[in-house]
N, C-alpha and C positions, 0 to 999 in steps of 0.2 A: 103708156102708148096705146092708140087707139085701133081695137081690134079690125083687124080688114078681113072683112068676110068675103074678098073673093080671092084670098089666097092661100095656098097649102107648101108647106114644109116636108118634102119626103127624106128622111137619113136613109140612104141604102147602107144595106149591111153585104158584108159577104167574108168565105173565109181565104185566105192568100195560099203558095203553096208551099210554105214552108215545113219540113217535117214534123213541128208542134206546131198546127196553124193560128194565124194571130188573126183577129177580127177587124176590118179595113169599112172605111165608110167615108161616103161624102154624100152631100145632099143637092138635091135637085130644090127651088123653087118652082110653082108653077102659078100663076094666073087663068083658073083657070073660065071654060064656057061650055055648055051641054053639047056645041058640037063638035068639041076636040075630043071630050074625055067622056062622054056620055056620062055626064053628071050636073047636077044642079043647087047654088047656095041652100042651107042648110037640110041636102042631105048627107048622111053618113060615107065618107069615103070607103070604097071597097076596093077587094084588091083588082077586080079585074079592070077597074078605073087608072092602075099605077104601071105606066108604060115601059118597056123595057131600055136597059140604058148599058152603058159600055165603060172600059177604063183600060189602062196601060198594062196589060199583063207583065211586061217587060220588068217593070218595079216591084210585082208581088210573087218571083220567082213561077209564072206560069206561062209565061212567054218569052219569045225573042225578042230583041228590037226591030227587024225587017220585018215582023209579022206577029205585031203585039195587041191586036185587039182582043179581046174578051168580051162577053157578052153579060150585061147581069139581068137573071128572070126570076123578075120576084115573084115569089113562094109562099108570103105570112106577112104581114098587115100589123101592127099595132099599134096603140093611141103612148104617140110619145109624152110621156107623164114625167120626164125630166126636163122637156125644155125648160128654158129659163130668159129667152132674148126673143124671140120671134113671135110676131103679134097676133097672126092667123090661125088656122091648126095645124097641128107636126105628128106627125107619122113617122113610126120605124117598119120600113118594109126589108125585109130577111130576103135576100137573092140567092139564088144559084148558079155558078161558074160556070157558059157554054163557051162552046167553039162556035166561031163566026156561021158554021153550018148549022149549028140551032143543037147539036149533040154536048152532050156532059162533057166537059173539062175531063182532065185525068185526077184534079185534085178536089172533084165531088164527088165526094164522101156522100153527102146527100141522099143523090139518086140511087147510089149503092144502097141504100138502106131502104130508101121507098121502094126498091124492086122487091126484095127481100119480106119486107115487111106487106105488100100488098098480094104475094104468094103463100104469106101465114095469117091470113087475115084469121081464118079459123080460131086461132089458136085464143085471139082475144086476149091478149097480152096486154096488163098496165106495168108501166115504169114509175118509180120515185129516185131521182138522185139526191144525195147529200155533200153539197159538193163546200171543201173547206179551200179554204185560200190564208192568206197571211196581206196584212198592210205595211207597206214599205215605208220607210223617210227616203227619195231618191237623193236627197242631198248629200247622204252619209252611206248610202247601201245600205241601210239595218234597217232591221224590222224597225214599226214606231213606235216610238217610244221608251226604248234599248237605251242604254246608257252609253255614250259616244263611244266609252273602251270597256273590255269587258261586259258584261252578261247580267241580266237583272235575276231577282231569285228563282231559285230551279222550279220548274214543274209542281205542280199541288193543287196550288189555289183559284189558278188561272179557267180552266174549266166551268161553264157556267158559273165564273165570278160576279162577282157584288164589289165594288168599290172601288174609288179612282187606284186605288196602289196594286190594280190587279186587270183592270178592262181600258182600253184605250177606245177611242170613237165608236161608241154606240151608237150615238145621234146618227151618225152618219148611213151604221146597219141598219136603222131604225127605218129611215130616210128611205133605202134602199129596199126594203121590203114592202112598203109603202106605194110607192110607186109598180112595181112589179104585181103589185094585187092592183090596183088602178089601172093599170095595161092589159089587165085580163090575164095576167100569169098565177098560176096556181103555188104562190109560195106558202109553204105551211108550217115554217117555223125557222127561227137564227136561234144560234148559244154558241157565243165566245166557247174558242176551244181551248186546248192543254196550253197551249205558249201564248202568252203576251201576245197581244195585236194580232192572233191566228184565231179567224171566226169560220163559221159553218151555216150556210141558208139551204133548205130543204124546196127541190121541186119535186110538183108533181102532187097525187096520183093522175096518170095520162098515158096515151099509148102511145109507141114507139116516136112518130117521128114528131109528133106535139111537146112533149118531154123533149127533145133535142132541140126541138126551135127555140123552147120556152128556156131553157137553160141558155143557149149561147146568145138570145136577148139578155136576159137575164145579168150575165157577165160582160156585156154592153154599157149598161147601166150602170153594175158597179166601178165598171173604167172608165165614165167620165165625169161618175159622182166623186171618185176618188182622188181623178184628176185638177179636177175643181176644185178641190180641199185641201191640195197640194201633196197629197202624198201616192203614190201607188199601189198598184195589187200584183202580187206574186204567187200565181200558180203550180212554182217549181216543187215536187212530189219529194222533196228534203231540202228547203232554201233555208235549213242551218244544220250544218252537220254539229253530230257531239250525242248530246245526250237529251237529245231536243225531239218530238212527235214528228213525223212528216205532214203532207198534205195529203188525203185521198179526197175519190170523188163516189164514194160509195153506190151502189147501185141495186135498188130491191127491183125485186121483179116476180109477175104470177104470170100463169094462165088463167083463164076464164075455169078450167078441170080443178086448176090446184086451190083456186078461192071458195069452191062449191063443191068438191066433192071431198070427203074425209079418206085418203088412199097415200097413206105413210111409202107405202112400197113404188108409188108413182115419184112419190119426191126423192126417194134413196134412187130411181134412176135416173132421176134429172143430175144428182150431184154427182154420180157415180158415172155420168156421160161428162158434166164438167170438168172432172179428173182426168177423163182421158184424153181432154183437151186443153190441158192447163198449159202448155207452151201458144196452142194458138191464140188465146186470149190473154195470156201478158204481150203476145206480139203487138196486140188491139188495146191495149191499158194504160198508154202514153209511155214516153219518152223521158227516161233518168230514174225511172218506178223501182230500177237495182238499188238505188242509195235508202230506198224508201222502204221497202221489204227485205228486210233484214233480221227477222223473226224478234226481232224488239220492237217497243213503242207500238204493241196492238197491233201488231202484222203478223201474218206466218211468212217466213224465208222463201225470193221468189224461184227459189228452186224448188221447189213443196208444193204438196196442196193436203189440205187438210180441213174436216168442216166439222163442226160443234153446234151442240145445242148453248146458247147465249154465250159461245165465243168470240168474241172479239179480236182474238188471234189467229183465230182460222181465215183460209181463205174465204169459206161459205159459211157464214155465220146463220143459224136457225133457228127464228126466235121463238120463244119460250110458247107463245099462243099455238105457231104453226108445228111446233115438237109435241105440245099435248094434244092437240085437237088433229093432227095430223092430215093439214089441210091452212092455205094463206097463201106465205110469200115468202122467199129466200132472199140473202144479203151477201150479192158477190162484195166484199171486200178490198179486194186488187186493183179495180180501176184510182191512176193517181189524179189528181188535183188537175192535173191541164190534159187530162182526155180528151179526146175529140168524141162527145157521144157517138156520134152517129157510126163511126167505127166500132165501140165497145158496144153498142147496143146490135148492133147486124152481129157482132158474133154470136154471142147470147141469143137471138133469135135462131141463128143457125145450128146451134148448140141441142135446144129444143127442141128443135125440127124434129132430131130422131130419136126423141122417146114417145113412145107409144101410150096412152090413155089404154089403162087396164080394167 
């Protein structure tokens, strides 16, 4: 098909308000001219060129029917690197939920975090998540790949595995990181996890709400690379009970103090203030994370907290660089698989707020 250069493709994104929120999107076309959009053929679309647009809150649990409009203000810009149909350029721009007055939604998570976060600017904070998921067959509810009845071989081999009797759809992860580095997202690495068809892609390093945007693009793309493949993705932070790994979404994190200054005694009060917050941050850790933290399968019990050096079972895992050299980045543990960053991460910033650089 023959490319039409005076057309553009925008996918709005945005998140709905259900209490694990799911990612909603429909796309504008536009035709456009330098005096609608203050833009002109082959320049680089920007986001302040991407107009604001509306939908049915009524349908995404964020409004009534008498009084359902919603507002969406986009936020983040990126070069759609999975289209596949459309012959112009396509853009995914990342929204934000307002009220018809122009104020946040009550289900932006968002702005809650750019408050927060443009209050600690100081602090210079980068994020890295590690976030694992699981590939479904929707035809059958099972993971894919699973044997219609019954259970494929136990745990072992699956873990950055080699070979078909152990990795299912790589092409596809392959696919999907590929793309995400082409879009401008910072992914830094996949490896199939402990169970069959349960993989792990690495965002980030980035700061607070860069790492959030980049992440929920991110899981964008793999839900409609996956959909297009026919199978699904499952976020759920234990989508097989037994004897099976859950999902997390792992979360490292510094200050600008703790990657440059060697001060072991600043990082024992950073963990020793996460302790005494350890109920308000499983609050912020998503939704089912009980079936998930159960002091087995590389968790500590989410009634606990607990932090080690190269533990895997602690809540605050501290790795081996930043235990010797006493100075990097720490690895909350806790957050599950379908976190809502931008929630897990405003705690954690808040968390920080009061320790003191000594």
């Amino acid at each position: 098909m023959e490319k039409n250069m005076n057309s553009i493709k925008l996918e709005y994104l945005w998140l709905d308000g259900y209490e694990t929120p799911n990612i909603r999107s429909k796309a504008k076309y536009i035709d456009f001219d330098s005096s609608t959009f203050g833009f002109s053929s082959g320049e680089e679309f920007q986001l302040e060129n991407v107009p604001e647009w509306g939908f049915d809150g009524s349908s995404t649990e964020q409004a009534d029917g008498g009084d359902s409009d919603c507002i969406l203000k986009p936020v983040s810009i990126y070069r759609n690197t999975i289209e596949n149909t459309f012959s112009g350029d396509s853009y995914i721009v990342l929204c934000e939920v307002m009220n018809r007055d122009g104020t946040p939604h009550s289900s932006n998570t968002r702005s809650k975090l750019r408050d927060i976060a443009e209050e600690s600017d100081e602090l210079k904070m980068w994020f890295g998540i590690e976030q694992e998921y699981l590939f479904m067959d929707p035809k059958h509810d099972r993971p894919y790949g699973w044997p219609k009845f019954g259970f494929p071989s136990p745990q072992g081999r699956y873990y950055c595995g080699v070979g078909g009797d152990v990795v299912r759809l790589r092409n596809l992860v392959e696919f999907h990181a590929e793309c995400c580095i082409a879009a401008g997202i910072p992914l830094g690495g996949t490896n199939a996890e402990v169970m069959l068809s349960q993989w792990e892609y690495q965002i980030g390093t980035a700061g607070p709400m860069q790492v959030c945007d980049d992440l929920w693009v991110a899981r964008y793309m793999l839900e409609v690379l996956a959909e297009r493949g026919g199978v699904s993705v499952s976020l759920s932070p234990k989508p097989i009970m037994g004897d099976w790994n859950g999902s997390g979404a792992h979360i490292n994190f510094s200050t600008q103090y703790m990657r440059e200054v060697s001060d072991s005694d600043y990082i024992s009060e950073i963990i020793k203030k996460f302790e005494s917050k350890h109920d308000e941050h499983i609050a912020e850790y998503g939704i089912g994370n009980e079936d998930r933290l159960t002091g087995k399968h590389e968790t500590q019990h989410i009634s606990e907290f607990s932090s080690g050096d190269s533990d895997r079972g602690a809540s605050i895992r501290i790795p081996i660089v930043t235990a010797r050299e006493g100075k990097g980045y720490l690895e909350d543990r806790r957050p599950a698989a379908n976190m809502d960053p931008y929630r897990a991460i405003n705690r954690i910033i808040k968390t920080i707020k009061g320790v003191v650089e000594l």
